[in-house]
Structures are given as structure tokens and as C-alpha cells.
C-alpha positions as CSV (number, residue, x, y, z in Angstrom):
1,X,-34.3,-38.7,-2.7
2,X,-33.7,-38.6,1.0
3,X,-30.2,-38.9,0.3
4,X,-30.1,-35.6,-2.1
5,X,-31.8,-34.0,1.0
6,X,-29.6,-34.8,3.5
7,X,-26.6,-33.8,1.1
8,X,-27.9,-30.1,0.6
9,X,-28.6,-30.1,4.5
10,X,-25.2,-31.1,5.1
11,X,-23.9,-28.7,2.8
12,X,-26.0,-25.6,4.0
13,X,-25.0,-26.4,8.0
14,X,-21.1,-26.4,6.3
15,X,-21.6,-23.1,4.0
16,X,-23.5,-21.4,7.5
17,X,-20.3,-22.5,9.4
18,X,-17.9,-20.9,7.7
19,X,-15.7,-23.9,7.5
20,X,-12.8,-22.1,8.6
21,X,-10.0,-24.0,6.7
22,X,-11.9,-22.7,3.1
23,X,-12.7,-19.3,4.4
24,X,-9.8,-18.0,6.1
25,X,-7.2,-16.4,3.7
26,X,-3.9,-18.6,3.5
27,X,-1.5,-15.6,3.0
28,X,-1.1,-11.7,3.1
29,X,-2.2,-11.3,-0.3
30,X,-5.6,-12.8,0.2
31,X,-5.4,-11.8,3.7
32,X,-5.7,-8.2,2.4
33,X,-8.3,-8.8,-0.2
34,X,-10.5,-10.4,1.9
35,X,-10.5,-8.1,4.3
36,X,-10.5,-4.6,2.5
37,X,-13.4,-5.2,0.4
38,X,-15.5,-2.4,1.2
39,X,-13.2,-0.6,3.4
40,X,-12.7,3.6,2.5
41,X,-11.3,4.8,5.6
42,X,-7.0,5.4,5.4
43,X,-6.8,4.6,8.9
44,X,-8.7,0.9,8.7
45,X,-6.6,-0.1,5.5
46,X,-3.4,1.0,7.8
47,X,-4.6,-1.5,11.0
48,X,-5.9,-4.1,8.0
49,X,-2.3,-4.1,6.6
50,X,-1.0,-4.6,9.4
51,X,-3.0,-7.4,11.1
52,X,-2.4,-9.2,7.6
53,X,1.2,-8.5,8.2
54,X,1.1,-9.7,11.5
55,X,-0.7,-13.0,10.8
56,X,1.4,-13.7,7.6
57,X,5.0,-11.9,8.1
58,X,6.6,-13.7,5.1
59,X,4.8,-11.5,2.7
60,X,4.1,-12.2,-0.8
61,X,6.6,-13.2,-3.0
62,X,6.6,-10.4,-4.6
63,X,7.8,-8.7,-0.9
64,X,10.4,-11.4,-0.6
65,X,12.0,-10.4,-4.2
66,X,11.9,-6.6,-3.0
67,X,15.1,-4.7,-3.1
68,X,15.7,-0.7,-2.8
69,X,16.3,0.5,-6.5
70,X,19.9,1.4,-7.7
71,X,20.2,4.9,-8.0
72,X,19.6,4.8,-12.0
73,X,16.3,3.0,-11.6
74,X,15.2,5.3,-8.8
75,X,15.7,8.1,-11.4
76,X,13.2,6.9,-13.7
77,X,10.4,7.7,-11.1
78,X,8.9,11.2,-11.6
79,X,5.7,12.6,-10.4
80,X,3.7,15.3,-8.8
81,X,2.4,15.8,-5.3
82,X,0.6,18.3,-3.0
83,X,-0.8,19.0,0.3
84,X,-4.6,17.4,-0.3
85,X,-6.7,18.1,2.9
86,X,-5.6,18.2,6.5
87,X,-2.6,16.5,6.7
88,X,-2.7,13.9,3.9
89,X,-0.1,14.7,0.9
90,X,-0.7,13.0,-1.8
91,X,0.0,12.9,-5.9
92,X,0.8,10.5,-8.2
93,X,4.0,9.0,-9.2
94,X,5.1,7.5,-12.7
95,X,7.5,4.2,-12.9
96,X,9.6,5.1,-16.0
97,X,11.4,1.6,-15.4
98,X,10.6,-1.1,-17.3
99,X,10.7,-4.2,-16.1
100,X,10.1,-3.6,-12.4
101,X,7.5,-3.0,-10.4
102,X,7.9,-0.7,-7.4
103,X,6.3,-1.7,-3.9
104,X,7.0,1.7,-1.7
105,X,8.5,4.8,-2.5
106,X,10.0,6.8,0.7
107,X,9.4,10.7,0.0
108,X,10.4,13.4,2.0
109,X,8.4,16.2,2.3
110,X,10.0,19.8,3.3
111,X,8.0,22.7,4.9
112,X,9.3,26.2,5.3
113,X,8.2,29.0,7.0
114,X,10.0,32.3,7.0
115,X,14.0,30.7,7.4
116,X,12.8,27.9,9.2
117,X,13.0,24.6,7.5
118,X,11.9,21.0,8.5
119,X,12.6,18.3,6.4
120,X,10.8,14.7,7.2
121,X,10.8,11.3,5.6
122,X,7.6,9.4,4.7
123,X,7.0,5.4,3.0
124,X,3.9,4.6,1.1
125,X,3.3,0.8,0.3
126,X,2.2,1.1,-3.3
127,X,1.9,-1.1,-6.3
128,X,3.1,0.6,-9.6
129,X,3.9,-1.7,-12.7
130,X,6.5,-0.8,-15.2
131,X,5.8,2.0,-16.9
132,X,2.7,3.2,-15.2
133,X,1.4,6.4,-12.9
134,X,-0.5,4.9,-9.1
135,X,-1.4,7.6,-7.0
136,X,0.1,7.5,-3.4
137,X,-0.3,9.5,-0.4
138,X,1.0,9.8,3.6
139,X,-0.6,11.6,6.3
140,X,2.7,14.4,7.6
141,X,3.0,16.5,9.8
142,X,1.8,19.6,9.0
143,X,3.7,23.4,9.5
144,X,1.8,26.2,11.0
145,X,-0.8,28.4,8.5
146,X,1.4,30.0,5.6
147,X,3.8,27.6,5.2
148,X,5.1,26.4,1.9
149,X,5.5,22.8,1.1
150,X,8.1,20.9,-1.3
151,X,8.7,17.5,-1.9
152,X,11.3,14.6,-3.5
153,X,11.2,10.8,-3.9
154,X,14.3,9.5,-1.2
155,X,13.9,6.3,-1.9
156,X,12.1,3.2,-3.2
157,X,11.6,-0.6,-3.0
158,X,10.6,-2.5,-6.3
159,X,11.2,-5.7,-7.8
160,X,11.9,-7.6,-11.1
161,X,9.5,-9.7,-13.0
């Protein structure tokens, strides 16, 4: 009996001290599910990814497989995006590819007012399987009041399963 009670004792004082070698994540996948549990704010997820990056730079191994698409597989992503609120535009995007998954998708984003014309680029980390709609979104830069926004996907990353 004292034996039992010296056990749970033990195994309280070990739970309560966090045993760091069972509670600290062991790569950037569980590095980022630990820590974004909970966490609704763009600008925390942004410094979470990147501390996670930071700590494990090899990414997962579905990072280390990424590759930009070919041009045929890039055409197979269609989708629909606007100016949300503020400065955050945002939509979702369909992967007509089957087969890969896509891991960022570079947009750029074109405002015009009157003849003037500014054109910039933008990357979203994003998980869309094969043959699935994700929403994304970047905060841009915005143009002045009555400007008129268009957009195109530039670019994206993706890998094979």
C-alpha cells in the first residue's frame, strides 16, 4: 500500500513538472498544433509559424517533398477572392489536381484607380488536398477609397502523395 502511494505521488510531482522531454513537441507539425490550439488572432498564428519554423527549420515531410507546380497543374487551381475587411483579401481556392496536395499558393492582387495600376505578389501557407476548396487569405496593401481590386493565382507549391 505505501508503495501504490508513493507511485501516484511520484507520478503527480512528474505530470505537475511538465517533464519536458514528453511535453515539448518533437517537430514543426506538433510544434504548431500544440501551440495554436485556441489561438484566433492572424497575427499570433503568423509569429506561432514562425517560432515553430524557427525551432524546427527542416519542416515536415510533406515541406521537404514540396515543389512549385508545372504550369498544367497550376491550371487546375481556380477560385474566388475578394477584399474582406480592412486589408485582409481573402476567398477560397479549389485544387482540381488529383493527386497533390498544394502547401501555398502565391497570388497577386492588382488595384486600380483611375489609370493608375499597382500590381503586388502575396504567399499563403495553406493545406488543400486533391480535389478540394480551403479558404486562404493575406493581409495587402490596400489603394486609396474607390479603388477597384482584381486578382490571379502566380504561383503555387504542392506535393505528391
Amino acid at each position: 500500500m505505501k508503495r501504490s502511494a508513493f507511485n501516484s505521488v511520484l507520478l503527480a510531482a512528474f505530470l505537475v513538472a511538465g517533464c519536458d522531454q514528453f511535453s515539448q513537441p518533437k517537430n514543426f507539425d506538433d510544434c504548431i498544433l500544440k501551440h495554436m490550439d485556441g489561438v484566433t488572432s492572424d497575427k499570433a498564428a503568423l509569429l506561432i509559424n514562425r517560432s515553430c519554423r524557427e525551432k524546427f527549420p527542416g519542416g515536415s515531410e510533406e515541406e521537404k517533398r514540396s515543389r512549385d507546380l508545372t504550369y498544367a497543374e497550376l491550371s487546375k487551381l481556380t477560385g474566388r477572392a475578394s477584399l474582406s475587411f480592412g486589408n485582409y483579401y481573402s476567398g477560397s481556392l479549389y485544387n482540381g489536381n488529383e493527386g497533390i496536395t498544394v502547401t501555398s499558393v502565391t497570388i497577386r492582387v492588382t488595384t486600380k484607380l483611375g489609370e493608375v495600376e499597382t500590381t503586388r505578389e502575396y504567399t499563403d501557407e495553406v493545406t488543400i488536398p486533391p480535389l478540394s476548396t480551403k479558404d486562404f487569405g493575406v493581409n495587402i496593401v490596400v489603394g486609396d477609397e474607390g479603388t477597384d481590386y482584381s486578382w490571379g493565382i502566380n504561383g503555387a507549391r504542392g506535393y505528391r502523395k
